[in-house]
N, C-alpha and C positions, 0 to 999 in steps of 0.2 A: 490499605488505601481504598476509598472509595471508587464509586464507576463513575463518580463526574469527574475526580481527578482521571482516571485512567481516558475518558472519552477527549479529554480536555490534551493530554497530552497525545492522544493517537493520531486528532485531528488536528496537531502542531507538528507530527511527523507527513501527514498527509499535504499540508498545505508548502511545505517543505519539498516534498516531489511535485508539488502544481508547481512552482515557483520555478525547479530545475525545468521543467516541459518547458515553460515560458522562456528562458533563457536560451535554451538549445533552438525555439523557435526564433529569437528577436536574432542572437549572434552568431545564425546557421554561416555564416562568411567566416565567421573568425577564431573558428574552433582552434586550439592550435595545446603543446602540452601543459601550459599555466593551467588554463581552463579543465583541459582533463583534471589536475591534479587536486583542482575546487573544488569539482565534482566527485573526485573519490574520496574526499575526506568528506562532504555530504553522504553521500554514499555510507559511508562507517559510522559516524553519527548516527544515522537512521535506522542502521543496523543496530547498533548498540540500543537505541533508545526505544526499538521494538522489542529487543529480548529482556531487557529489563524490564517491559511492559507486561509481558509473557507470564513471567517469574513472578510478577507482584500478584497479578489476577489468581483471587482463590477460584472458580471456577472455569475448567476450559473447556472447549469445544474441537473437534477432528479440525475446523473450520479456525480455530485458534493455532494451533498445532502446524498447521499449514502456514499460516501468515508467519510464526517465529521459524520456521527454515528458510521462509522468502527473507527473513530480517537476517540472516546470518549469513545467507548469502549476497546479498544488499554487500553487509560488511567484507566477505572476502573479493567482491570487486571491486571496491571501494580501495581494498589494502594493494591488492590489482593496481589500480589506477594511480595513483599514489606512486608505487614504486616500477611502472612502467608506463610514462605516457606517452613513449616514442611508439611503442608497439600498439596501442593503442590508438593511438593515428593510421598508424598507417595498415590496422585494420578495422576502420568503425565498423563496415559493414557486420561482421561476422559480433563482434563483441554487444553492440546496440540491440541487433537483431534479435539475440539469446536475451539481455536483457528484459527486452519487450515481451516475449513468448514466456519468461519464467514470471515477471508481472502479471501478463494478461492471465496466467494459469491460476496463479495465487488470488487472485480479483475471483474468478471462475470459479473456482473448488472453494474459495471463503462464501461468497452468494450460492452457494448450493447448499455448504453445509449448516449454513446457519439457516436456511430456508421456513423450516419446522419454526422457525421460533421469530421470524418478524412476519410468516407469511407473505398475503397475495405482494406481487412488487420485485420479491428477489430477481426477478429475471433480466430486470433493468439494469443492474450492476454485475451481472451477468454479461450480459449483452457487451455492457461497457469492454470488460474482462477478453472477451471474445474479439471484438475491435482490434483494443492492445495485440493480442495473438498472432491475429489476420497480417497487422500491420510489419510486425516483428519477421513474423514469414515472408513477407515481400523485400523487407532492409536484406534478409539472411539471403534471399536465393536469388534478388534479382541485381541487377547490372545499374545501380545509380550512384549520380553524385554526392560527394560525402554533404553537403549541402541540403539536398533531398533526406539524406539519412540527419542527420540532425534535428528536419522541422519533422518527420516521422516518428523517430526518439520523443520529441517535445510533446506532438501528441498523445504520444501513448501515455506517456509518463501523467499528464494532466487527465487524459480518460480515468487514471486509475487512481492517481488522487484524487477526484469526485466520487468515484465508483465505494474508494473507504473510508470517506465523509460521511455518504450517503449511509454504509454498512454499518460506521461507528454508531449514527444516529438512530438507526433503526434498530440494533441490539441495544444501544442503553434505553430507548423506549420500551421494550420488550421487556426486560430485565426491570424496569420500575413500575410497570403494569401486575408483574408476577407478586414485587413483593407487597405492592401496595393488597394485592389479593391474598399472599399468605398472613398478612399479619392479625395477630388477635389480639384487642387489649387487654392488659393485665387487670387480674379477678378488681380490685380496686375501681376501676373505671367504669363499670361495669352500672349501668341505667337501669330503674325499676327492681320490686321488690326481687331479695335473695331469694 
């Protein structure tokens, strides 16, 4: 598989977590177990269709590596949700919270470790990553409405969809700059006398 299919599909898993932010922001009222159970089969989907992403790429990065344990975890709280959305309710704070802080880590340690190789910029999705974290630490430790945790959730979640938009775009730029640099044409093509 090429890196435009793979960009192509990472950035349809990314836009897929902007999409859930937006939801958890627009029907911060109406959370209730239906909704969770949407949410965890997104959730598993996502998961699945990052480690399938993982597996396809012939080259990975510490920075790759990272993102397919956030996908497989994606997937076990997905399968979570799914088959407990009572419990799920009636603790968003704590489950959201960890959600947010294991995104906002995975956004963080991916923009670090890919750094060397899109250069100056990584700190922006970075930054993003760090956001998610900050935010997830406050759903976790602080005293709010599940309402508050929901449009918190919503953000983080669309911080970190942009933040691997961004990341996607800047490693396949990286990676097409490299090969258009490694390539040499064959003896054939070859201009002016032998």
């Amino acid at each position: 598989m090429d890196i435009k299919s793979i960009k192509t599909k990472s950035i349809l898993v990314d836009i897929i977590l902007i999409l859930v932010g937006a939801i958890l922001i627009v029907l911060n009222q109406f959370i209730a177990g239906m909704f969770v159970q949407i949410l965890g089969g997104v959730f598993v989907m996502m998961g699945i269709i990052g480690v399938i992403v993982f597996f396809i790429m012939k080259q990975k990065t510490i920075g790759d590596t990272f993102m397919m344990a956030g996908c497989v975890a994606s997937a076990l709280v997905g399968l979570f949700f799914l088959f407990k959305p009572d419990v799920v309710v009636s603790a968003f704070n704590y489950i959201f919270g960890s959600i947010m802080i294991v995104a906002g880590l995975v956004v963080m340690i991916t923009s670090l470790g890919n750094s060397r190789h899109v250069g100056k910029g990584w700190w922006v999705t970075a930054l993003f990553g760090m956001a998610a974290t900050v935010m997830g630490c406050i759903v976790l430790f602080a005293e709010i409405g599940d309402n508050v945790i929901c449009i918190l959730t919503g953000i983080a979640l669309i911080l970190c969809g942009v933040a691997a938009i961004i990341e996607t775009i800047r490693i396949s730029k990286a990676a097409q700059k490299v090969a258009k640099q490694s390539f040499t044409p064959p003896p054939g093509d070859r201009v002016g006398p032998v």
